[in-house]
C-alpha positions as CSV (number, residue, x, y, z in Angstrom):
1,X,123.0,171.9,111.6
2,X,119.3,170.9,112.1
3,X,117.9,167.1,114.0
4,X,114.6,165.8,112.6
5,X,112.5,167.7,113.6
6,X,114.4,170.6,112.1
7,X,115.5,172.3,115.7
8,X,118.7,173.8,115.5
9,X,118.6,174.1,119.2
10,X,117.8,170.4,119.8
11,X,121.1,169.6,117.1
12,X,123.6,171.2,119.0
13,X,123.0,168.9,122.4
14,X,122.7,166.1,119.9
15,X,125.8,166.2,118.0
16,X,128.0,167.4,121.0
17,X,126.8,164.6,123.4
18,X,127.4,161.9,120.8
19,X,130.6,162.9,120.6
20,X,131.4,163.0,123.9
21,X,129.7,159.2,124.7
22,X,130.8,155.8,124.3
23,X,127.4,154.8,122.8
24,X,125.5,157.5,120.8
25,X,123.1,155.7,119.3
26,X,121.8,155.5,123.1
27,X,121.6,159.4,123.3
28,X,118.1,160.9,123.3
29,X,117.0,163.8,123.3
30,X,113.2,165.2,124.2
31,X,112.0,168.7,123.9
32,X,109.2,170.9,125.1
33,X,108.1,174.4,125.9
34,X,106.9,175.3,129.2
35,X,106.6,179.5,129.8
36,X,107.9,179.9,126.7
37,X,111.4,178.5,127.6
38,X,112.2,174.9,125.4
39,X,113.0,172.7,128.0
40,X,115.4,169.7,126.6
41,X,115.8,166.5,128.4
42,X,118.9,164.5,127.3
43,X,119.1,160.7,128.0
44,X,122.5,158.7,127.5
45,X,123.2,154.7,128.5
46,X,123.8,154.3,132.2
47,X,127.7,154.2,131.3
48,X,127.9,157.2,129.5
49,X,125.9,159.0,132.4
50,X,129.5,160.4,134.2
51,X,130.7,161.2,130.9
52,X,128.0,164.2,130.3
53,X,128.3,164.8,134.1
54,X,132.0,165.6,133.9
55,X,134.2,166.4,137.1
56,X,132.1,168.4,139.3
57,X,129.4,169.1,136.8
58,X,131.9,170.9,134.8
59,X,130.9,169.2,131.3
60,X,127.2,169.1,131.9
61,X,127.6,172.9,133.1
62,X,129.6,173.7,129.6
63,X,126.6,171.8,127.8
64,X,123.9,174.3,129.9
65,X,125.9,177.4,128.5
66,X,125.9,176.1,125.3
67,X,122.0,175.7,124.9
68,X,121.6,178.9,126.7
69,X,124.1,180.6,124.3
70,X,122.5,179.5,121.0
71,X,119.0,179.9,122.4
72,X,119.7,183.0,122.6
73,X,121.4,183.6,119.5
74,X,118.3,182.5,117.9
75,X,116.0,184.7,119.6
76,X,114.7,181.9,122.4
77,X,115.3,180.7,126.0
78,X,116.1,177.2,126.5
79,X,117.0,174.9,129.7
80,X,119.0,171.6,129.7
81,X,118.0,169.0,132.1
82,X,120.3,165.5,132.0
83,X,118.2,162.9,133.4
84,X,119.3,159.3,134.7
């Protein structure tokens, strides 16, 4: 599973998010590295905003532990921030 750019990392928030969204082609998804965490920012239509939200942060939350999860697995620390 590997985006563009080859970052399996950046993949996983692309291919789950699309899914979850009414408009993927709207999804983007930016990465850099600051104190040697990779810091992801994810960017959806205005519509799709609540859908990556979720009741009570619940799906964005589920998204966070994701990253973290296969960060980790691959040796890294990584941070998801959803921006509007």
């Amino acid at each position: 599973m590997a985006a563009e750019g080859g970052n399996p990392l950046r993949a996983v928030i692309e291919v789950v998010v699309r899914a979850l969204v009414d408009h993927p082609d709207a999804v983007r998804v930016t990465e850099s590295e600051r104190r040697g965490v990779q810091l992801f920012e994810l960017r959806t239509a205005p519509g799709d905003m609540g859908k990556i939200i979720g009741r009570q942060g619940r799906t964005a939350a589920a998204l966070r532990t994701l990253l973290a999860v296969t960060a980790e697995h691959h040796g890294k620390r990584a941070q998801l921030d959803i921006k509007d």
